[in-house]
DOLUM-733988 format. One record per residue (C-alpha): x, y negated, z negated. Coordinates in pm, whole numbers, plus 50000, padded with zeros to 5 digits. Each point is the difference from the previous one (the first is absolute). Layout:
N
XYZ/...
This chain:
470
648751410772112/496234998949899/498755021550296/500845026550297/497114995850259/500005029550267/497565022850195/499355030849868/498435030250240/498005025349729/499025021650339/503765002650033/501845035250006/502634980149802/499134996149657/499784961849836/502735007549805/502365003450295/498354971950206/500674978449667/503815011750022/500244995250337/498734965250016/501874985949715/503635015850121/499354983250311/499434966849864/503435003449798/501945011850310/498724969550191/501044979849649/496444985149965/500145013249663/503294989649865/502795012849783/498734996649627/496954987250076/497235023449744/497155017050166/496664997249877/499375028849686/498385034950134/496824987549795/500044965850172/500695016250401/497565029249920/497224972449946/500424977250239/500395032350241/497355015349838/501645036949982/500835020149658/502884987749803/501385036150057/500414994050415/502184966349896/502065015249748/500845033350314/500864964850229/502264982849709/501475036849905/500805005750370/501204962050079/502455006349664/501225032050070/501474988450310/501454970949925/497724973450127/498774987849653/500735002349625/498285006449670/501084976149697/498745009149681/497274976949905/499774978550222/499255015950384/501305008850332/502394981850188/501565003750347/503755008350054/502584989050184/499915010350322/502204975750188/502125019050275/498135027150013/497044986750186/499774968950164/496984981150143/500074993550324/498744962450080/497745000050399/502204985450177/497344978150157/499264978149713/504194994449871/500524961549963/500964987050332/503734989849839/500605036449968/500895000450401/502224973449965/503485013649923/501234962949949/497644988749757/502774994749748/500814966350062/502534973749864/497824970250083/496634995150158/499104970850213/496125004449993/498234971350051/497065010149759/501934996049678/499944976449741/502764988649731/498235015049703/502854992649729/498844961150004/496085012149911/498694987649664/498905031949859/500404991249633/497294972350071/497845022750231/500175029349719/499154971349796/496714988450190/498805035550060/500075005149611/497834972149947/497805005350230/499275037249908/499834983049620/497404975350133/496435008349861/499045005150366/498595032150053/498634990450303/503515005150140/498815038350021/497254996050208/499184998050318/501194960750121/498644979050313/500905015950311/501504966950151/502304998649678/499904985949667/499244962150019/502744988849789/502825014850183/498354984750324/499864966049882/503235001149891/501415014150341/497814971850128/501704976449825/503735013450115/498965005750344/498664956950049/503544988249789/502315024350171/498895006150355/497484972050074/497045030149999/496734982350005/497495026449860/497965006749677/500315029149750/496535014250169/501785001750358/502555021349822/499605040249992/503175023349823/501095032550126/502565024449896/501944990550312/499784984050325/499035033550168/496864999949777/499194968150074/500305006550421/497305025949910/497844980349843/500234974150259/499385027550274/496474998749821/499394968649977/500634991850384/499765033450165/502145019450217/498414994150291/503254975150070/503494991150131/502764994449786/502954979150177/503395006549760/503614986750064/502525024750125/502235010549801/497564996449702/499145018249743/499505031950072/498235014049708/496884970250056/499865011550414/499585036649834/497254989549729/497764980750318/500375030850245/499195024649723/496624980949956/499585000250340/500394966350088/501404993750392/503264990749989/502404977750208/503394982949967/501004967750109/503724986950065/501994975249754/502194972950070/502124978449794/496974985049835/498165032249975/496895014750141/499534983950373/496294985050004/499755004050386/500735033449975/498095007249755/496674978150208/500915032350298/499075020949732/496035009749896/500834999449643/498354978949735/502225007549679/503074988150015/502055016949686/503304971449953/502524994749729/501364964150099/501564996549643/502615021850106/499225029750241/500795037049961/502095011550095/501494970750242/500454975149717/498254972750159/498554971749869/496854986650211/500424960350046/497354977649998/498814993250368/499945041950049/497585001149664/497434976550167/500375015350304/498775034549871/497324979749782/498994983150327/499665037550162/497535011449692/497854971050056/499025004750347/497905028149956/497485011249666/501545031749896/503614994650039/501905001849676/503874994049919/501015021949704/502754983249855/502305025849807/502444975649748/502495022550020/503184988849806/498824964749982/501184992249637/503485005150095/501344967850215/503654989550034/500114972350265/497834973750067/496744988049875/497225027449881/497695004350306/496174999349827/498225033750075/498115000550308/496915002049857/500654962649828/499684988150374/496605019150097/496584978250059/498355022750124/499745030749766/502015022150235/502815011649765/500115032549791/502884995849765/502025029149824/502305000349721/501835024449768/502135000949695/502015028350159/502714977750021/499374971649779/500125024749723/499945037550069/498745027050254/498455017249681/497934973949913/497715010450291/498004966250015/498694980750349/497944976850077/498144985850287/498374965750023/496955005750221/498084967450214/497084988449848/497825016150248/501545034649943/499484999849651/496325002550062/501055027950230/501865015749740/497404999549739/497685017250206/502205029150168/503255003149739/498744991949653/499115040449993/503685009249959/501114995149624/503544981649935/503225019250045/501934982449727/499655009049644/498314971449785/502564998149766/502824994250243/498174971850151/499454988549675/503705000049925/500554984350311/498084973449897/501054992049728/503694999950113/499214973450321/498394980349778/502394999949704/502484985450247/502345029750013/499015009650326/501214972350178/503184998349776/500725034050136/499314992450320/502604969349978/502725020649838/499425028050305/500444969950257/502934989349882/501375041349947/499175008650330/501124969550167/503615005849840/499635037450161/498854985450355/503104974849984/502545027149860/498845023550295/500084977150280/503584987249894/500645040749940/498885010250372/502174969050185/502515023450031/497225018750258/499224968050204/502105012450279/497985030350109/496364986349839/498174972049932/498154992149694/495854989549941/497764995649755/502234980449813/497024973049876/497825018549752/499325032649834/501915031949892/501555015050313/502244987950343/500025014650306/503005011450173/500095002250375/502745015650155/500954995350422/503135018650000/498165029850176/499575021949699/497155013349924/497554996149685/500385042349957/503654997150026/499634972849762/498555012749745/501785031150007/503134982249924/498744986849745/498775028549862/503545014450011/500874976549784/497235009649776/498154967850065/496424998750075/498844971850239/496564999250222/499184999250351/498264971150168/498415023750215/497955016049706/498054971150077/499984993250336/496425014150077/500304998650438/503495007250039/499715030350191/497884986450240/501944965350027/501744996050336/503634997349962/499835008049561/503555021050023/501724969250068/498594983849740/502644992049742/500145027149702/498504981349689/500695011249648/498174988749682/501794989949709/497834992149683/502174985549705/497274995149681/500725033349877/504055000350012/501804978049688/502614977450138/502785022249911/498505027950208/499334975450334/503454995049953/501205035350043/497115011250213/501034969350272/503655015149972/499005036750077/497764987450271/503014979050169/501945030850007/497175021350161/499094976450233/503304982950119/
């Protein structure tokens, strides 16, 4: 420990040497200073505090005396154990959230945000970051371009036109540290003085992010196809937020005739806008790869959003959003102020591992991974057929069980959690449910996201789940 920094009262009927004492036994009974850890030397404190050395040495003498601290020859003070004999007391206001869970030690967990992380390359990303930090590129430690360094966006330029039929340049391109950052960003670009129309379910987090801005919210109903265009025309919105690659939490994937439907919609009046979320869109399993919805726009209507949450890991912590032409100019003149999110030398690595081909080897070794997991758990939850049905069953990481054998989703998921399995709601993300005429008689949804689980432990988690639910 270099220093002790505290307030000291000289017009004090208690003398410094006391209100020295006093403040350093408190900070080992709260364990702030901790068990062997050496206090600055009386010289060193009685600087810094600016008293006489004499005043710190009454403090230490006092402190050691009683047990708090202890003198080794030659080399300082230390503190002393004092576990079970005081205890610090955490506020009970700020305790992790999982504390009030008494079932948070699960078996399995079903969440439908993981990713398998035991297929990740991270001998060749350790790799990549190595050389780039050995690059003669100090420039890596300044301050970068706001919109994101240029090589990363031409490469995710590149990616986007080959893999989802993205028609943009690298200067329509701006990285974030997230999608969240990016929804801010946006909410400067075209105000807030809008409607947002979102699919319900959706996801929830993205309805949070617009209302926290301030942005007027509505929610418009899904069919089989997804969002409903006529009901979203009732609406006065004029963003549209969609995933038609494969919808959160429903699992839909948005055909054709529905996508230039909603592009129709955008067209009819200036300042409507689809923002196109890509949620999940690298992972397919039947059928023919749907291009992005933003391959099929003529009229510069569609915001486009990806991640490599998924594609490689939540940690990564890099978005990015493929602006119109004409909002580009917007965004130069109202966003550029805001500096990147993303550290220069993780979108340099990132770089260098799309272009060095291993990105999209990973990405094929993942689809085939997670489709074997999608195909072991629908054959796993047959056995469930008879009081569900399952969706969702086209793309991405997660299905969707819905059960209409009059149980509820609470009941649900308690028996589960019985069993020491965690599954999710579908209501988490059902934004108007309390207000939707007849929504108890819905039937109970459950979320079941696989990416996470190995196949030995869908296996076993399936089997639990049988017994709880059967």
């Amino acid at each position: 420990m270099q220093e002790l920094t505290m307030e000291l009262d000289g017009k004090s009927k208690t003398p410094l040497y006391e209100q020295i004492y006093e403040f350093i036994k408190s900070e080992l009974q709260a364990g702030r200073i901790r068990y062997k850890e050496k206090l600055p030397s009386a010289r060193a404190l009685a600087a810094h505090l600016a008293v006489s050395r004499s005043t710190v040495d009454l403090a230490y003498e006092q402190l050691r005396s009683e047990g708090y601290i202890e003198a080794v020859p030659c080399k300082g003070y230390f503190a002393c154990q004092l576990e079970g004999v005081f205890r610090w007391e955490e506020n009970p206001g700020i305790r992790q959230r999982e504390d009030s869970d008494p079932h948070r030690d699960y078996l399995y967990d079903f969440t439908p945000n993981g990713v398998d992380l035991e297929r990740f390359p991270f001998n060749i990303w350790r790799k990549i970051n190595r050389q780039v930090l050995s690059e003669e590129h100090t420039d890596l430690f300044l301050l970068g371009n706001p919109q994101g360094e240029s090589g990363l966006r031409e490469a995710i330029a590149r990616y986007l036109h080959q893999a989802r039929g993205v028609k943009c340049t690298p200067e329509q391109i701006v990285i974030g540290a997230g999608n969240d950052y990016l929804l801010m960003l946006l909410s400067r670009i075209l105000g807030t003085g809008r409607q947002v129309a979102m699919e319900d379910p959706t996801y929830r987090q993205a309805y949070c992010v617009f209302e926290n801005l301030g942005y007027s919210m509505c929610t418009v109903e899904m069919d089989a196809m997804g969002m409903m265009v006529e009901e979203l025309e009732k609406t006065e919105a004029d963003l549209a937020y969609v995933m038609p690659s494969h919808q959160y939490p429903m699992g839909i994937v948005m055909p054709i005739g529905r996508r230039y439907q909603l592009l129709q919609w955008a067209a009819k009046r200036e300042n409507r806008y689809i923002i196109e979320d890509d949620y999940d869109s690298e992972f397919r399993y039947r059928g023919k790869p749907i291009p992005a919805l933003q391959g099929y726009d003529r009229k510069d209507k569609v915001i486009y959003l990806g991640t490599f949450s998924k594609s490689i890991a939540p940690a990564i912590r890099i978005s990015y959003m493929v602006l119109p032409p004409s909002l580009c100019r917007l965004y130069e003149r109202t966003a550029m102020l805001f500096s990147s999110t993303v550290s220069r030398i993780d979108q340099r690595t990132l770089e260098v591992f799309i272009r060095g081909g291993h990105f999209e080897r990973h990405l094929n070794r993942m689809r085939t991974v997670y489709k074997g997991k999608h195909d072991l758990l629908v054959e796993h939850l047959k056995d469930l057929r008879a009081v569900c049905s399952i969706s969702g069953e086209q793309a991405g990481v997660h299905l969707l069980a819905r059960f209409e054998d009059g149980r509820t989703e609470k009941e649900l998921i308690g028996a589960a959690r019985d069993h020491r399995i965690k599954v999710y709601g579908l209501s988490e993300n059902i934004v108007r449910h309390h207000a939707r005429e007849g929504a108890g008689r819905e039937p109970a949804g459950i979320i079941l996201g696989y990416a996470a689980l190995s196949e030995e432990q869908i296996c076993q988690a399936t089997d639990i789940l049988k017994t709880a639910w059967l």
